[in-house]
C-alpha positions as CSV (number, residue, x, y, z in Angstrom):
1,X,0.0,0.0,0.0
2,X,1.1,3.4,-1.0
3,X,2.5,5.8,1.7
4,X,-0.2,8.8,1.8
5,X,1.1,12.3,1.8
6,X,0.6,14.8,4.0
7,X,-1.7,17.5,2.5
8,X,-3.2,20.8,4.0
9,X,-6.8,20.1,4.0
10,X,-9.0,22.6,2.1
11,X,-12.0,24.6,3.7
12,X,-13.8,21.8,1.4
13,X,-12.7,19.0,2.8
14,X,-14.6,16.1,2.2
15,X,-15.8,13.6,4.8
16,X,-14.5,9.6,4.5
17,X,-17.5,8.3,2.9
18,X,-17.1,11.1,0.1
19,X,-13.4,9.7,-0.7
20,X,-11.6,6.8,-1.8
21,X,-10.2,5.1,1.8
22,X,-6.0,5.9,0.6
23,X,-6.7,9.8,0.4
24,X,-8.2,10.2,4.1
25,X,-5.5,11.9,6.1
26,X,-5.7,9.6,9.7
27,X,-4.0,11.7,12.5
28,X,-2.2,10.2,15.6
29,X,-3.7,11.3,19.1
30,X,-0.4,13.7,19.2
31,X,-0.9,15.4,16.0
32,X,-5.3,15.7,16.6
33,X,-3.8,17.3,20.2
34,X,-1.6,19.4,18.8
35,X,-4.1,20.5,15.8
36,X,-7.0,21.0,18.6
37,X,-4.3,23.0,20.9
38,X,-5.5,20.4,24.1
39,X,-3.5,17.7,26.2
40,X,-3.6,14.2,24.8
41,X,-5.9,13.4,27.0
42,X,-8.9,15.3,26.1
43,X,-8.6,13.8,23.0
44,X,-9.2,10.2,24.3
45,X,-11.8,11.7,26.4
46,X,-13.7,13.1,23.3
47,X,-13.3,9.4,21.5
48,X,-14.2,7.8,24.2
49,X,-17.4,9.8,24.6
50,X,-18.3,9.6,20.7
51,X,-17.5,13.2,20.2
52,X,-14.7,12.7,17.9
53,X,-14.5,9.5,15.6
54,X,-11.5,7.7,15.6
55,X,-10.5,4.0,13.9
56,X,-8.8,1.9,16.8
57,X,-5.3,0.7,15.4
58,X,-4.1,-2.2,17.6
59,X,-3.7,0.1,20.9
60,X,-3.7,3.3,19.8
61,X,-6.5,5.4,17.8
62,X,-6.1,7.6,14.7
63,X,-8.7,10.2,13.9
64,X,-9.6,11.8,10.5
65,X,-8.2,14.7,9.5
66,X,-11.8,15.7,8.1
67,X,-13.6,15.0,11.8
68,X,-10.8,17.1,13.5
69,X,-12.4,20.2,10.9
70,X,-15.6,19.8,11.2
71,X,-15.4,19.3,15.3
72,X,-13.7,22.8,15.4
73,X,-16.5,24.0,12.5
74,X,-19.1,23.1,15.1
75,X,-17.5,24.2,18.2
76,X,-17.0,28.1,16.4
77,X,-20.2,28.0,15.6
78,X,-21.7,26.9,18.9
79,X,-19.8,29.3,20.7
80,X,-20.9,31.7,18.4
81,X,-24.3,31.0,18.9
82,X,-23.9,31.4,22.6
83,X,-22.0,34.7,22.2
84,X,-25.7,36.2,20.1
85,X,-27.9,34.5,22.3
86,X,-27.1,35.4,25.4
């Protein structure tokens, strides 16, 4: 299987179902933590709770680029939302 390379998403980025399974970008719990600007273990908090998706890989996890996006999509807008409601 080919190596994937590393590509900046685009605002467009499409969701796994929408793309062949060797262009989804998987990111490590280090690199989601780092992307998300939180400790490690928040990240396994918000798999564990079914916040985040994320494919188990023997003992460790690796998340989708595209579900990191739209989690920080949803959490602008919700705090927006907040911020003009109240």
């Amino acid at each position: 299987m080919p190596h994937a390379s590393r590509q900046q998403p685009s605002e467009n980025t499409a969701e796994a179902g929408d793309r062949p399974l060797d262009e989804v970008e998987l990111l490590t719990v280090q690199e989601t933590a780092q992307a998300l600007r939180v400790p490690m273990v928040t990240v396994h908090r918000l798999v564990q709770k079914g916040q985040l998706p994320a494919i188990r890989t023997g003992r460790s996890f690796r998340v989708p680029a595209y579900a990191v996006h739209k989690y920080l999509r949803k959490a602008a807008t919700d705090r927006n939302d907040r911020n003009t409601n109240g």
